[in-house]
Residue frames as a rotation matrix with the C-alpha (Angstrom) as fourth column:
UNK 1
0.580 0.815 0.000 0.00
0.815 -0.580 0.000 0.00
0.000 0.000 -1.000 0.00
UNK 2
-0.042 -0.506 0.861 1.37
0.315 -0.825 -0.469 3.66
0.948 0.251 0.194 -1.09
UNK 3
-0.343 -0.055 -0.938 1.85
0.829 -0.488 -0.275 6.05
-0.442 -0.871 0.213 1.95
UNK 4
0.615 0.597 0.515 -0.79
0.773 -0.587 -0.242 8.61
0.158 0.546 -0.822 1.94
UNK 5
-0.300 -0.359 0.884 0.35
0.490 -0.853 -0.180 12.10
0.818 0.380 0.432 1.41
UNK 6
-0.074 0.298 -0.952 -0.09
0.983 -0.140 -0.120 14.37
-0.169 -0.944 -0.283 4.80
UNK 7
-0.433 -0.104 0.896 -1.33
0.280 -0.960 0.024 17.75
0.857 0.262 0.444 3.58
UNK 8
-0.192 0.216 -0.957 -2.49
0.820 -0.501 -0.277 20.61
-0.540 -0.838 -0.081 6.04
UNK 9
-0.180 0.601 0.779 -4.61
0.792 -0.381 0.477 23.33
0.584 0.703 -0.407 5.52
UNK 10
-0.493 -0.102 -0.864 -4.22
0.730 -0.588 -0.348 27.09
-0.473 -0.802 0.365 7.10
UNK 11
-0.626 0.534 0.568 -7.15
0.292 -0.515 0.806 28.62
0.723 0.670 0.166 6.34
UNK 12
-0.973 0.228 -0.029 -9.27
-0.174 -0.814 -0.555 31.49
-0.150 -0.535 0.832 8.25
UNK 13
-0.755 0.654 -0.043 -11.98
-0.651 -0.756 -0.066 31.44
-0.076 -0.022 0.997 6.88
UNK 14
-0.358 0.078 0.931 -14.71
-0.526 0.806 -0.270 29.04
-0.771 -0.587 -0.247 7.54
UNK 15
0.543 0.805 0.239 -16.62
-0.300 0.452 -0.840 28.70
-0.784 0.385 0.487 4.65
UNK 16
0.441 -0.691 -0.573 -13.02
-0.775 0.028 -0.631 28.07
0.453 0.722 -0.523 2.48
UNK 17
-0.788 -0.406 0.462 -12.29
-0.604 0.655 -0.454 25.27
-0.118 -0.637 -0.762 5.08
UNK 18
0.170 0.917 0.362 -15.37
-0.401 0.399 -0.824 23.70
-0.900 -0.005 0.435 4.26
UNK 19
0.786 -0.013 -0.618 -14.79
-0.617 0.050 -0.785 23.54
0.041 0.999 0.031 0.45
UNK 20
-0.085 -0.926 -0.367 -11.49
-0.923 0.212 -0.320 22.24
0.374 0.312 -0.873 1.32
UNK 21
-0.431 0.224 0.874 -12.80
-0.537 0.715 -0.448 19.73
-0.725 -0.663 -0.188 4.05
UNK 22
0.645 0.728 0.232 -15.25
-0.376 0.567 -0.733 18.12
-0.666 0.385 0.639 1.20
UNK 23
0.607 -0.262 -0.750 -12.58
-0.705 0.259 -0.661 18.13
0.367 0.930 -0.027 -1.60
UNK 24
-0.663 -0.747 -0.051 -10.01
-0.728 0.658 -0.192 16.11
0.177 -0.090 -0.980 0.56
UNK 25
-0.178 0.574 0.800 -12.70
-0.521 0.635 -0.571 13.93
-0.835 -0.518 0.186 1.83
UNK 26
0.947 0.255 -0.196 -12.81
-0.285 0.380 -0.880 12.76
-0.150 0.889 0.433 -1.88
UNK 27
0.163 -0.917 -0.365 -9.25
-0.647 0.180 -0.741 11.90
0.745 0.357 -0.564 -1.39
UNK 28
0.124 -0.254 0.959 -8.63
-0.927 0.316 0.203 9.71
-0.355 -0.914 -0.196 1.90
UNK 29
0.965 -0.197 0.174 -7.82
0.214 0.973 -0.085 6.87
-0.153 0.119 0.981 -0.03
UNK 30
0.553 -0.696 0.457 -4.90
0.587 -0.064 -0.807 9.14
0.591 0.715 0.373 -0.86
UNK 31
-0.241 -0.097 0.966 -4.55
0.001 -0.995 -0.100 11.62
0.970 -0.023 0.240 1.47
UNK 32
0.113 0.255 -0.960 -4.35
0.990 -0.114 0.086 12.57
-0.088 -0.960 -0.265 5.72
UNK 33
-0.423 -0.040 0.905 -5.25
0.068 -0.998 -0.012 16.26
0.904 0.056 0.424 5.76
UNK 34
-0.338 0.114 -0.934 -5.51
0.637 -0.703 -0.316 18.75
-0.693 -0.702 0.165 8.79
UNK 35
0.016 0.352 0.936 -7.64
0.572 -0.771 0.280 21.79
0.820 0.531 -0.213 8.21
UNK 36
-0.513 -0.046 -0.857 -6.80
0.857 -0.075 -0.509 23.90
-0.041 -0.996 0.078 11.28
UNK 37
0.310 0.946 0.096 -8.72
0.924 -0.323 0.205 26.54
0.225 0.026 -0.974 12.71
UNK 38
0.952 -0.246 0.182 -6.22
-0.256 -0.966 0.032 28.66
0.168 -0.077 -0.983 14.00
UNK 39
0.261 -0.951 -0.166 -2.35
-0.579 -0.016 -0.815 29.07
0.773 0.309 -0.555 13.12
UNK 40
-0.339 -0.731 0.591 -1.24
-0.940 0.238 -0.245 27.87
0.038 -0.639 -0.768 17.03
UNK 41
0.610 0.484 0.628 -3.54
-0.358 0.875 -0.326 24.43
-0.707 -0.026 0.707 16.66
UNK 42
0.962 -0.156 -0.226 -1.46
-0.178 0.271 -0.946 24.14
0.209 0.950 0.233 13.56
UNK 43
-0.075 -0.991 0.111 2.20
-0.635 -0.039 -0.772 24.92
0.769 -0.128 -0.626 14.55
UNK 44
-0.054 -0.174 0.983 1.43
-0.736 0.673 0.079 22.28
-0.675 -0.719 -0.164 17.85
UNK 45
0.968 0.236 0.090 0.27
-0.124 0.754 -0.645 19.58
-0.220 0.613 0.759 15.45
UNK 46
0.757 -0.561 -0.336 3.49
-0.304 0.154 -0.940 20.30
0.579 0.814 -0.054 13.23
UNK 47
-0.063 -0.817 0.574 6.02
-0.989 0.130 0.076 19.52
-0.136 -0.562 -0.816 16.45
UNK 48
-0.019 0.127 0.992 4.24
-0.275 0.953 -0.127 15.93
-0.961 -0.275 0.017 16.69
UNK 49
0.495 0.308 0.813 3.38
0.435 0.722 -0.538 15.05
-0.752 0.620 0.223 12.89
UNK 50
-0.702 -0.711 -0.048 5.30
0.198 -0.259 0.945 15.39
-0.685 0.654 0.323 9.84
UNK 51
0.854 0.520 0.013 3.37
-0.005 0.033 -0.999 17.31
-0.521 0.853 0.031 6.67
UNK 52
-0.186 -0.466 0.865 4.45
0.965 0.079 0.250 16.52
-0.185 0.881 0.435 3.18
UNK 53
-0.524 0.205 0.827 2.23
0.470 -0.740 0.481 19.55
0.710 0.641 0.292 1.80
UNK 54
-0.409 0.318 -0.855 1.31
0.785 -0.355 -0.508 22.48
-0.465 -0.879 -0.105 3.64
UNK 55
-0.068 0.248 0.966 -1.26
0.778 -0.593 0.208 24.78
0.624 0.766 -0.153 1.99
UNK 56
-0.615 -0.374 -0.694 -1.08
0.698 -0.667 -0.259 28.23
-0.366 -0.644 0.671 3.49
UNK 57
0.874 0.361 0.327 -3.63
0.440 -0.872 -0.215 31.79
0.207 0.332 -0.920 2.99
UNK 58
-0.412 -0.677 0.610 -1.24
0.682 -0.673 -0.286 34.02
0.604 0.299 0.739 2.16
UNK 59
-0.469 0.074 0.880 -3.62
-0.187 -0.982 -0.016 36.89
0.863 -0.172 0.474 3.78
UNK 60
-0.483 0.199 -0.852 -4.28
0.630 0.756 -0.180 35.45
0.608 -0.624 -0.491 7.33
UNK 61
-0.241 0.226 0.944 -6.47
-0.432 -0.896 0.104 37.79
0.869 -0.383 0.314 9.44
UNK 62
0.496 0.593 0.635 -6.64
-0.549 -0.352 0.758 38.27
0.673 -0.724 0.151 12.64
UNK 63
0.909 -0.314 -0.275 -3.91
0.399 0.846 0.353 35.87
0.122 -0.430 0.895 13.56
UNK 64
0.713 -0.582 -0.391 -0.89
-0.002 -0.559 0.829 36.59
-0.701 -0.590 -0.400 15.02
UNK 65
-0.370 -0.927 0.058 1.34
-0.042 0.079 0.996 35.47
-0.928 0.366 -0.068 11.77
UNK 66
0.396 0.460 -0.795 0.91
-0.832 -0.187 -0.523 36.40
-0.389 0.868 0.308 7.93
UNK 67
0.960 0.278 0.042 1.15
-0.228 0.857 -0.462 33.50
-0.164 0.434 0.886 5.67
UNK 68
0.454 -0.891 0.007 4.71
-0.364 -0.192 -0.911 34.39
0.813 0.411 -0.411 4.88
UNK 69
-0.282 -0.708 0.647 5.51
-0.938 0.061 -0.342 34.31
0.203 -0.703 -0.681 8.56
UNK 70
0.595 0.097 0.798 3.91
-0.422 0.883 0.208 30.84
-0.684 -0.460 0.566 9.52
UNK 71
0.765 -0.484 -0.424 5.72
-0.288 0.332 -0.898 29.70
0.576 0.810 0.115 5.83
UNK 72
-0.056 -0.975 0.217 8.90
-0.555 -0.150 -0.818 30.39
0.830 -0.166 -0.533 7.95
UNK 73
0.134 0.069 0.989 7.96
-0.990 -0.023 0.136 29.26
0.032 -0.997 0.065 11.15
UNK 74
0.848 0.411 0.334 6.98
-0.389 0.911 -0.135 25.77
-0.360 -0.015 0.933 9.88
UNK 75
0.669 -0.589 -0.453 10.40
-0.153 0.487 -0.860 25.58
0.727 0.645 0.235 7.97
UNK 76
-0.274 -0.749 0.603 12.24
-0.742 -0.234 -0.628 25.86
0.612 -0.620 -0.492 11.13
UNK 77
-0.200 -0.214 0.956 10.71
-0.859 0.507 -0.066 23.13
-0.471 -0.835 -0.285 12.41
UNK 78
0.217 0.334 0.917 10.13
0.227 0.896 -0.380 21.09
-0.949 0.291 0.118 9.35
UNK 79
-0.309 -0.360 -0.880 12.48
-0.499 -0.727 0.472 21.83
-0.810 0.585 0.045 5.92
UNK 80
-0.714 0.301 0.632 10.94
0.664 0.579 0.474 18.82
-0.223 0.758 -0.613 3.98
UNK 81
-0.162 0.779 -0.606 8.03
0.715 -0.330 -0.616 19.99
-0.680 -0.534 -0.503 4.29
UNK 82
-0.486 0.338 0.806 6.28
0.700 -0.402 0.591 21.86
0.523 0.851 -0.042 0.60
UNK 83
-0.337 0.686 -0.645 4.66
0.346 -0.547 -0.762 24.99
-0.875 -0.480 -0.053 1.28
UNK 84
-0.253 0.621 0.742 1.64
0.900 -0.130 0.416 26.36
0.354 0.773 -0.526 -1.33
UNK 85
-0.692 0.647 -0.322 -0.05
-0.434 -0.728 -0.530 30.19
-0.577 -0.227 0.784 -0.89
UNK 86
-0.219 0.917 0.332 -3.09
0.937 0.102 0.335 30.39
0.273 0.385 -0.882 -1.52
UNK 87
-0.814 0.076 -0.576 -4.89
-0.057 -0.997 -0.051 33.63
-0.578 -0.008 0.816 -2.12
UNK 88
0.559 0.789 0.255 -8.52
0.488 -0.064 -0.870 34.77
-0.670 0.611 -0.421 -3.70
UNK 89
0.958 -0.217 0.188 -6.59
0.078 -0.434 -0.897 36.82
0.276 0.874 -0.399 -6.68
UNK 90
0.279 -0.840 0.466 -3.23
0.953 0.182 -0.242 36.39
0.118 0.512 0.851 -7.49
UNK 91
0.995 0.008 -0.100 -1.78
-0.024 -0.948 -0.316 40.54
-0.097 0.317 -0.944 -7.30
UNK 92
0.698 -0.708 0.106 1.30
-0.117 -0.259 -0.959 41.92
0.706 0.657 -0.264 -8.71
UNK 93
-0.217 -0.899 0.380 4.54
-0.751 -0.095 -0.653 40.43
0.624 -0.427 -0.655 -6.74
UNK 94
0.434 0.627 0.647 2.47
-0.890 0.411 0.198 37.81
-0.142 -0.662 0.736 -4.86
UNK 95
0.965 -0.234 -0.115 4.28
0.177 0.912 -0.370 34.83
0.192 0.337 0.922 -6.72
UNK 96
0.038 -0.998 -0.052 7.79
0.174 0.058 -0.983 36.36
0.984 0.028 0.176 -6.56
UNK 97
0.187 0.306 0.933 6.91
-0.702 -0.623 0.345 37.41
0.687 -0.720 0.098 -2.69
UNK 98
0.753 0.068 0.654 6.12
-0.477 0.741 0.472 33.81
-0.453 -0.668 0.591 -1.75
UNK 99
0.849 -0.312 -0.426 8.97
0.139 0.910 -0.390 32.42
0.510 0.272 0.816 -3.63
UNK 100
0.151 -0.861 0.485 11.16
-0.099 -0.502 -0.859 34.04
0.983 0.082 -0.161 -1.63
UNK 101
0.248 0.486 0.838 9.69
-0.922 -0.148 0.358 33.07
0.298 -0.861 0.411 1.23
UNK 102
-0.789 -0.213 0.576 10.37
-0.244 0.970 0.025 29.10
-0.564 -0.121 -0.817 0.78
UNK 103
0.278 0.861 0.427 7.05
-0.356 0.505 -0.787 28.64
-0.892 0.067 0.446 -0.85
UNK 104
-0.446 -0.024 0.895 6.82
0.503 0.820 0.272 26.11
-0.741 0.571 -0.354 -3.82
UNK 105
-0.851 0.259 0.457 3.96
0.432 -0.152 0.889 27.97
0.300 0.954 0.018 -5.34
UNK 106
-0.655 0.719 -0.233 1.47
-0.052 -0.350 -0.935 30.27
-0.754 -0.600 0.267 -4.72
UNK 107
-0.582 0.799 0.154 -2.54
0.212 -0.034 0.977 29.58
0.785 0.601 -0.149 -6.38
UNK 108
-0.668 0.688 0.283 -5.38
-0.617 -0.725 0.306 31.24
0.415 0.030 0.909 -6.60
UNK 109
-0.677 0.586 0.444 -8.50
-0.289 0.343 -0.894 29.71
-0.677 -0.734 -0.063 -4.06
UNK 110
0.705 0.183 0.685 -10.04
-0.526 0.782 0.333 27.07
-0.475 -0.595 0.648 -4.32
UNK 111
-0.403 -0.914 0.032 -7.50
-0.842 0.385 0.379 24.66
-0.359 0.126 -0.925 -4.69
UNK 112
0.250 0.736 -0.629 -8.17
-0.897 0.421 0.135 21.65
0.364 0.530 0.766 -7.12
UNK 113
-0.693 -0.563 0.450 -7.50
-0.695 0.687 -0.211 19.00
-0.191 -0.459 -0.868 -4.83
UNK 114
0.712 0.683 0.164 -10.11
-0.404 0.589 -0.700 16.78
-0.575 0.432 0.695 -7.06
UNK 115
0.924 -0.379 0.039 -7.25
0.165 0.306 -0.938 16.56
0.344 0.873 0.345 -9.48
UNK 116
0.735 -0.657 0.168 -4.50
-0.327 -0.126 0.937 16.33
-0.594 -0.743 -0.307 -6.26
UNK 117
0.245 -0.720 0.649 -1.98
0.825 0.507 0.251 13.95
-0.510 0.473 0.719 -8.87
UNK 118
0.390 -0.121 0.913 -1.77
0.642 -0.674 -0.364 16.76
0.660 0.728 -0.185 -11.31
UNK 119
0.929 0.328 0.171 -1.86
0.169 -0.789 0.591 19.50
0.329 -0.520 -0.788 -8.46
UNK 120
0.888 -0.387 0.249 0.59
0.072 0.651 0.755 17.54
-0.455 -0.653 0.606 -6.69
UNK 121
0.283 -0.627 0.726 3.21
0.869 0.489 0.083 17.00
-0.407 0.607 0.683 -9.69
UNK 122
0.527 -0.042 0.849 3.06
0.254 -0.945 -0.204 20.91
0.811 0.323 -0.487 -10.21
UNK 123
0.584 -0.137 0.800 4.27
-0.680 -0.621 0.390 21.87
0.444 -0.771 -0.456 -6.91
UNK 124
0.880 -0.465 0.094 7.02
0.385 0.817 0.430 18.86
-0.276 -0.342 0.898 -6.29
């Protein structure tokens, strides 16, 4: 049997955690996903479990760290570890922003995690 893929999901907002909750739930033959609710539920998790893929909102509100900073935070305690932005619109410097950061790639919300192999093979 393959080892599934451990993605995580740092997303604010509830009704974009939803969308994501349903699309991995079409994956769990493939796939152990976290959707956390807030950034410090996330960064405890990451001490105990190892993610492969870590999708990230670029424009976190109300939380103590912008996407950029948790990006960093999580590499310090996990450099394997893929990071993705995610963002509703894409704006000018937003891709060269997060590659500097450590990120893999940064797309545009929702994420097609129906078509995770493809997604997946982009951002490896």
């Amino acid at each position: 049997m393959e080892k599934k893929i451990v993605i995580a999901v740092f997303e604010n907002d509830s009704l974009n955690r939803f969308i994501y909750q349903r699309m991995l739930d079409l994956q769990k033959e493939k796939v152990t996903s976290y959707i956390f609710t807030s950034v410090e539920e996330g960064l405890e998790m990451a001490k105990n479990e190892s993610f492969d893929v870590v999708f990230i909102d670029l424009h976190l509100r109300g939380e103590q760290y912008s996407g950029i900073e948790l990006a960093k935070t999580l590499k310090a305690i996990s450099d394997n570890t893929v990071m993705v932005g995610m963002t509703t619109l894409i704006q000018k410097g937003d891709v060269e922003r997060t590659t500097e950061a450590g990120f893999a790639a940064c797309h545009e919300k929702p994420l097609p995690f129906f078509d995770l192999d493809k997604l997946l093979a982009g951002i490896r």
